[in-house]
N, CA, C and O atoms as CSV, one atom per row, in Angstrom:
chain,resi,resn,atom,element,x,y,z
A,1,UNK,N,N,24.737,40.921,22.313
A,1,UNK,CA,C,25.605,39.801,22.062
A,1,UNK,C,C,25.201,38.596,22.911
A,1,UNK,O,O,25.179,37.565,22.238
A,2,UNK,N,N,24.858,38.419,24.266
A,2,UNK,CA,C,24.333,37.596,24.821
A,2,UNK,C,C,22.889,36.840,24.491
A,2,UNK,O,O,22.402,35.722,24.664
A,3,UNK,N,N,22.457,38.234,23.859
A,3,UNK,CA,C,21.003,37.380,23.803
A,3,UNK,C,C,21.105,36.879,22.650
A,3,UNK,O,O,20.047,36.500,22.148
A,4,UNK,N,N,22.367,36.707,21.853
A,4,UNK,CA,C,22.238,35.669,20.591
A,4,UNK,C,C,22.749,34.535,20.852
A,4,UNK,O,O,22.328,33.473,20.392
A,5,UNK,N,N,23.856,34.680,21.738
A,5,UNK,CA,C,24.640,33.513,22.256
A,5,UNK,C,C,23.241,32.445,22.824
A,5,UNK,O,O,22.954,31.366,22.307
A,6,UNK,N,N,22.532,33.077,23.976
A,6,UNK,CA,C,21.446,32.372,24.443
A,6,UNK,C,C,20.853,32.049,23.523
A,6,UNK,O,O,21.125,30.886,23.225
A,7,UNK,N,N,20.115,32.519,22.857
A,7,UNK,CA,C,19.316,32.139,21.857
A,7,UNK,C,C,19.731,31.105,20.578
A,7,UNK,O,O,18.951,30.446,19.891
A,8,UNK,N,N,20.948,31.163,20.495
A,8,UNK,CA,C,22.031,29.997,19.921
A,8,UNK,C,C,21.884,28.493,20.462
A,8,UNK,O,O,21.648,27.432,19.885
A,9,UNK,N,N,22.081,28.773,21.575
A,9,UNK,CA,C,22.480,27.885,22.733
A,9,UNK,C,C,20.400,26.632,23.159
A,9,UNK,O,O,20.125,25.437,23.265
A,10,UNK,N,N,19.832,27.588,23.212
A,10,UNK,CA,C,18.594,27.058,23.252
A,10,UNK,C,C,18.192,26.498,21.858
A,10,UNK,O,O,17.788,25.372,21.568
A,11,UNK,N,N,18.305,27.058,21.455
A,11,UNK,CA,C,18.064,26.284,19.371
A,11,UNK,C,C,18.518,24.910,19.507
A,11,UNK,O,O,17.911,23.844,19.409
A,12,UNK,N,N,20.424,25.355,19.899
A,12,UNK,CA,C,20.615,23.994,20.034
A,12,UNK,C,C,20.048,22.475,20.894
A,12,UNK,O,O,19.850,21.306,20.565
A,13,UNK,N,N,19.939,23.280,22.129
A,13,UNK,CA,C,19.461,21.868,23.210
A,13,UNK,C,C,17.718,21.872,22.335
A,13,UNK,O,O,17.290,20.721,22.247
A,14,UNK,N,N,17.101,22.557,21.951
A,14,UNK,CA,C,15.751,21.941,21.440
A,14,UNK,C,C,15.852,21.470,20.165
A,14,UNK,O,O,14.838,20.803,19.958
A,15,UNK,N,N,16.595,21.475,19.152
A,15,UNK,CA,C,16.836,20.909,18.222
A,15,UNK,C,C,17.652,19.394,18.520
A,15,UNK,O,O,17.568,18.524,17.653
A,16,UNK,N,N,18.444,19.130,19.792
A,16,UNK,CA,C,19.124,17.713,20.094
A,16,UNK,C,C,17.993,17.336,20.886
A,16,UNK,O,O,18.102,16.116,21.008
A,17,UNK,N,N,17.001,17.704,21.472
A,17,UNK,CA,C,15.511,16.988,21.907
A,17,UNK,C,C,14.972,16.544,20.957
A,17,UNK,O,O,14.824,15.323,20.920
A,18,UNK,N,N,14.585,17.194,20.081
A,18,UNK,CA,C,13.883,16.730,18.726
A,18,UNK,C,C,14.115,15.817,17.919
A,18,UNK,O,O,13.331,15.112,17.284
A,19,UNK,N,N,15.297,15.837,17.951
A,19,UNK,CA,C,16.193,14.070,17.224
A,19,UNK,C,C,15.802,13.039,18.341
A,19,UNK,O,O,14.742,12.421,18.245
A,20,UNK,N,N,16.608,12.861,19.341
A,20,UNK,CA,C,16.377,11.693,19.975
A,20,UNK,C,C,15.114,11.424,20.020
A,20,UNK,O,O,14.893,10.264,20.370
A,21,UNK,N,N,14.098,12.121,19.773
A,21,UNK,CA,C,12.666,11.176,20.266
A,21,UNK,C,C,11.843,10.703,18.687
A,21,UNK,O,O,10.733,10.176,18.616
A,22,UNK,N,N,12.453,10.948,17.893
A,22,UNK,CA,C,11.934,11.180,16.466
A,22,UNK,C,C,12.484,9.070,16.337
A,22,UNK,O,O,11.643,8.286,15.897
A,23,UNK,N,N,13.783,8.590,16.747
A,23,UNK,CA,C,13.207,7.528,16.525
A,23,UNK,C,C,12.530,6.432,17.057
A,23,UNK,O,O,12.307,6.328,18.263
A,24,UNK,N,N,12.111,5.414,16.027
A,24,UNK,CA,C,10.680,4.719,16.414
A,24,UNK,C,C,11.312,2.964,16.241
A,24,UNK,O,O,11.733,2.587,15.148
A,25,UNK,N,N,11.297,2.179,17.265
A,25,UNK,CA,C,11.640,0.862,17.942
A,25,UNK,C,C,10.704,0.064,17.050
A,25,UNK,O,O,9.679,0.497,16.523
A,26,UNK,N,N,11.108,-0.932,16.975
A,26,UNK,CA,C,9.660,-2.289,16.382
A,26,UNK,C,C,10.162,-3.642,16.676
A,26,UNK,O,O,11.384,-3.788,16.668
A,27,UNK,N,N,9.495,-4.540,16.904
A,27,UNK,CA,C,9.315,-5.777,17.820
A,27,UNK,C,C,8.944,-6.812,16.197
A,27,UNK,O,O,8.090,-6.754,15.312
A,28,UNK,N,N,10.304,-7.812,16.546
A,28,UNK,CA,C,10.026,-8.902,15.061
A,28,UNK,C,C,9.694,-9.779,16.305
A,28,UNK,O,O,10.476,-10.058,17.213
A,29,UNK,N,N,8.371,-10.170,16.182
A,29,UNK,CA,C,8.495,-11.459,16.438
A,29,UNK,C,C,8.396,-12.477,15.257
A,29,UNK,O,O,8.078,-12.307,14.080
A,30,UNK,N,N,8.814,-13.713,16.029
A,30,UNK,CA,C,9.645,-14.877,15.213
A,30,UNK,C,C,8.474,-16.269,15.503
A,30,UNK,O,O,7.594,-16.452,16.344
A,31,UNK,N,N,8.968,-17.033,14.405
A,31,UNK,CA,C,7.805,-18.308,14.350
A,31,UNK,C,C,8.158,-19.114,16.103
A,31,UNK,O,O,7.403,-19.746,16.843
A,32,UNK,N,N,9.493,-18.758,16.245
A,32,UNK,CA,C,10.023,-19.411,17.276
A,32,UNK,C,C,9.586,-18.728,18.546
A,32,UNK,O,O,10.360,-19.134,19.412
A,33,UNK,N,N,8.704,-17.870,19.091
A,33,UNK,CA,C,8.925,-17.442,20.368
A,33,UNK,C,C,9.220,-16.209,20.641
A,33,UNK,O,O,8.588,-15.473,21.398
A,34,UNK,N,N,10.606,-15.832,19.769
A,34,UNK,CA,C,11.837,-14.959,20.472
A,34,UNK,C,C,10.849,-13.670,19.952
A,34,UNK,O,O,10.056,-13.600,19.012
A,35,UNK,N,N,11.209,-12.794,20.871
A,35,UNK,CA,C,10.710,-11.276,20.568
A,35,UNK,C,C,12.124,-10.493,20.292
A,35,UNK,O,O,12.975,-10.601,21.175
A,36,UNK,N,N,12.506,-9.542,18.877
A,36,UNK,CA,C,13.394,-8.487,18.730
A,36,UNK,C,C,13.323,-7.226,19.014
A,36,UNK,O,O,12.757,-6.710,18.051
A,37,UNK,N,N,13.438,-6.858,19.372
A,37,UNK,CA,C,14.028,-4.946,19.612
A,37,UNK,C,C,14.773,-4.328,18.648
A,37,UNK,O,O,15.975,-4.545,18.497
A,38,UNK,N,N,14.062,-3.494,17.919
A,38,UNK,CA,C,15.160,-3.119,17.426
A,38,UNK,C,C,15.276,-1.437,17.242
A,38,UNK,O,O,14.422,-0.577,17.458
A,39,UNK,N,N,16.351,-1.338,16.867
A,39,UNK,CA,C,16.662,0.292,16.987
A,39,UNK,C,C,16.314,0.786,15.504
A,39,UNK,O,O,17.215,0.813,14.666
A,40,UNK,N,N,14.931,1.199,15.157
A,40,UNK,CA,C,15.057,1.689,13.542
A,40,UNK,C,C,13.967,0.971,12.518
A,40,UNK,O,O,13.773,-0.208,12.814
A,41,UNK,N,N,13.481,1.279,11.775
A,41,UNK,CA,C,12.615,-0.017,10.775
A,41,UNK,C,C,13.706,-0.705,10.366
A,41,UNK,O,O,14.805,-0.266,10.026
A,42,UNK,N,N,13.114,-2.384,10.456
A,42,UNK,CA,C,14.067,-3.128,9.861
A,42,UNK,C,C,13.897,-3.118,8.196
A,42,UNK,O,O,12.756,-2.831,7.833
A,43,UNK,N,N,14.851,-3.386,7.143
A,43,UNK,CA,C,14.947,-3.300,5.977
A,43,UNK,C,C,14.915,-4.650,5.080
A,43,UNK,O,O,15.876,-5.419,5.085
A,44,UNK,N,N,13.785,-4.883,4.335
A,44,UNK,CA,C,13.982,-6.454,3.558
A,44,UNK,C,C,15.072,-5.954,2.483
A,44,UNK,O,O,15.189,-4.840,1.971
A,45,UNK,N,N,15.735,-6.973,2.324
A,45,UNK,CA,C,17.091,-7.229,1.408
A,45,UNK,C,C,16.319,-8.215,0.578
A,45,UNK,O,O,15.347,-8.883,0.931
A,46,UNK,N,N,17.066,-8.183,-0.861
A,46,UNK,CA,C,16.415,-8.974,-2.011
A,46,UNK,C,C,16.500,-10.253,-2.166
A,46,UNK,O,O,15.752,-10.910,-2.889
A,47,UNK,N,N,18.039,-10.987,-1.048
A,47,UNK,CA,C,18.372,-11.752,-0.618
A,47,UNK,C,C,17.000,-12.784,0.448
A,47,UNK,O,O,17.249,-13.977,0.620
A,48,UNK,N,N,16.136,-12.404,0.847
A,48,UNK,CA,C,15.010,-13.072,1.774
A,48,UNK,C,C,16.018,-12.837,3.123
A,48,UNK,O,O,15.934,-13.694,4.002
A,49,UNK,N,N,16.883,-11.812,3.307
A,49,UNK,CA,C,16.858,-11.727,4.657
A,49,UNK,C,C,15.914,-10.534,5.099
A,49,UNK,O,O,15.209,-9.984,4.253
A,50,UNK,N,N,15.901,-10.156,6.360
A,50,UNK,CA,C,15.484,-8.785,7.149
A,50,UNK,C,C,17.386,-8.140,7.901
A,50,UNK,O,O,18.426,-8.651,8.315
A,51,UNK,N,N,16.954,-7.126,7.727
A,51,UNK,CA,C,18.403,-6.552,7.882
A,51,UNK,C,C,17.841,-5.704,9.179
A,51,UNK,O,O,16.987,-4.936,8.735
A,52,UNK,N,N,17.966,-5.547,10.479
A,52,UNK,CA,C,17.852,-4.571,11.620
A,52,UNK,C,C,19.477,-4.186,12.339
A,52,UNK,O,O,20.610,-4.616,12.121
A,53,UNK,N,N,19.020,-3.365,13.093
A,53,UNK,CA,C,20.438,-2.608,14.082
A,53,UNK,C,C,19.259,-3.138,15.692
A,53,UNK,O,O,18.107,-2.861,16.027
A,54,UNK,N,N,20.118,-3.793,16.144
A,54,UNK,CA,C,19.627,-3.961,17.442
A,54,UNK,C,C,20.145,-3.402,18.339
A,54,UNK,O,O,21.133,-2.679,18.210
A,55,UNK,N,N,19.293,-3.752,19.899
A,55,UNK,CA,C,18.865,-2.835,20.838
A,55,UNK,C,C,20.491,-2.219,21.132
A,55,UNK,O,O,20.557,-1.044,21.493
A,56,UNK,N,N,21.718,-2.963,20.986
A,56,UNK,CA,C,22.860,-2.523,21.303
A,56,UNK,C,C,24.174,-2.232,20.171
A,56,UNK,O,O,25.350,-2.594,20.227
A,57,UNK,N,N,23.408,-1.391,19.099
A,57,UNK,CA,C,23.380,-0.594,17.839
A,57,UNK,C,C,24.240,-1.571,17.012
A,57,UNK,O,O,25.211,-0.889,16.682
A,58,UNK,N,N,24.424,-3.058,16.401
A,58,UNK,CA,C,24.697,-3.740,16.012
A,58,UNK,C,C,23.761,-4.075,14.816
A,58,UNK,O,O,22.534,-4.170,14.786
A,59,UNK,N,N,24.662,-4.222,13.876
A,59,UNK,CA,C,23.437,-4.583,12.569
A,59,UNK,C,C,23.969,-5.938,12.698
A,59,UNK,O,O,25.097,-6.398,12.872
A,60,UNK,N,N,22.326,-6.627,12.503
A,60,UNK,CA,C,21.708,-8.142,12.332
A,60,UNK,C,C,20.703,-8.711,11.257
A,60,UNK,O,O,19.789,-8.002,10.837
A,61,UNK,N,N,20.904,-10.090,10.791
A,61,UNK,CA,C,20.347,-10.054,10.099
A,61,UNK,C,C,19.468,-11.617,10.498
A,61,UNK,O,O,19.897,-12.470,11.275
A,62,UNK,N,N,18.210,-11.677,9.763
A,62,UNK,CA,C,17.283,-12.562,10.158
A,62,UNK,C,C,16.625,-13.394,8.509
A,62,UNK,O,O,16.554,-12.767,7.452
A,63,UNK,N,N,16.346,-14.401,8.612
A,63,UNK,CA,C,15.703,-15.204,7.228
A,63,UNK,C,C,14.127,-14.527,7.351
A,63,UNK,O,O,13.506,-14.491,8.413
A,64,UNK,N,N,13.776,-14.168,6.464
A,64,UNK,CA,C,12.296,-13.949,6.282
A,64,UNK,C,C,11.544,-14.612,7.218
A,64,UNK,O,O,10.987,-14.131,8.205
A,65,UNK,N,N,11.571,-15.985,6.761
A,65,UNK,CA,C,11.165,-17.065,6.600
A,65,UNK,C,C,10.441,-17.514,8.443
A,65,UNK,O,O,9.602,-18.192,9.037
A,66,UNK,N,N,11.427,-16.630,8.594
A,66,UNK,CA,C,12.041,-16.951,10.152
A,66,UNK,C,C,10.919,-15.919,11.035
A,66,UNK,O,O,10.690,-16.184,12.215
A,67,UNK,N,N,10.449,-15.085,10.559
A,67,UNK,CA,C,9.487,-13.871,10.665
A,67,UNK,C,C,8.014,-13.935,10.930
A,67,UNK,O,O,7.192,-13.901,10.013
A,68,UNK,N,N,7.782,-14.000,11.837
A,68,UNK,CA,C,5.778,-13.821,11.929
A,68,UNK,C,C,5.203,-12.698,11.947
A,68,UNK,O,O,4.125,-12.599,11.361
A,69,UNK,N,N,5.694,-11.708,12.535
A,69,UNK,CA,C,5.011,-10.269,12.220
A,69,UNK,C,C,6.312,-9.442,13.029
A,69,UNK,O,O,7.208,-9.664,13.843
A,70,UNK,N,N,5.832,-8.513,12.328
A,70,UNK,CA,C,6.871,-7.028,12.810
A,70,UNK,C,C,5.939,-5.385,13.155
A,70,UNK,O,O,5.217,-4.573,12.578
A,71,UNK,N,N,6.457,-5.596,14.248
A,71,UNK,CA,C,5.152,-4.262,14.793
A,71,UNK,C,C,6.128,-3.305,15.530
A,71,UNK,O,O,7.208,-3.546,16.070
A,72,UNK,N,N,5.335,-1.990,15.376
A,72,UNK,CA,C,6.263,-0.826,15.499
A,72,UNK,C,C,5.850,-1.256,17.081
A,72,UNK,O,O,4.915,-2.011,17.351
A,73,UNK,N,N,6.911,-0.498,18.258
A,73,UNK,CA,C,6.872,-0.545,19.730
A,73,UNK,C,C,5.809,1.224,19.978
A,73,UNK,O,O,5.744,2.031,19.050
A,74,UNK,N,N,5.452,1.356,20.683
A,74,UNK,CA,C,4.343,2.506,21.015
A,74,UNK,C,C,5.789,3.142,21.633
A,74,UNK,O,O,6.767,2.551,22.093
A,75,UNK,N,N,5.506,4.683,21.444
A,75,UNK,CA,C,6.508,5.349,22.259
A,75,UNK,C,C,5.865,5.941,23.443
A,75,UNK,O,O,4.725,6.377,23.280
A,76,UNK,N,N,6.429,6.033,24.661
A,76,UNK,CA,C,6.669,6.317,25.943
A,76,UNK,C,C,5.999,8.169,25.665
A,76,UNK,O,O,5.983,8.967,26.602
C-alpha cells in the first residue's frame, strides 16, 4: 500500500515539473524601441491586432503595424 501511495505521489511532483518548463516566452519587439515579454506565443487576430498574455498573466493587445519582429526567448 505504501509503495503505491509513493509511487502516486512521485508521478505527481514529476508530472507538475514537466508542465511548468514546457512553456516557451517570446520578445515582440516594436518599431518603437520597446521590448515585450510575453507569457505564451502571441496570436494574430483577423482584426491586424497581435493578441499576447503578458509577463503579469494579463491579456494585451498590440497593432501589427506596430510590430518589427517577434522572437521566441531561449530557455534557461
Amino acid at each position: 500500500m505504501k509503495k503505491s501511495i509513493l509511487l502516486s505521489i512521485t508521478a505527481l511532483i514529476a508530472l507538475s515539473a514537466l508542465t511548468g518548463c514546457t512553456r516557451t516566452s517570446y520578445a515582440i519587439h516594436t518599431n518603437d524601441g520597446r521590448t515585450i515579454v510575453t507569457d505564451g506565443k502571441p496570436q494574430d487576430a483577423e482584426t491586424g491586432l497581435l493578441g499576447y498574455v503578458d509577463a503579469n498573466g494579463v491579456k494585451q493587445q498590440i497593432n501589427k503595424s506596430d510590430v518589427k519582429e517577434i522572437s521566441e526567448v531561449p530557455k534557461k
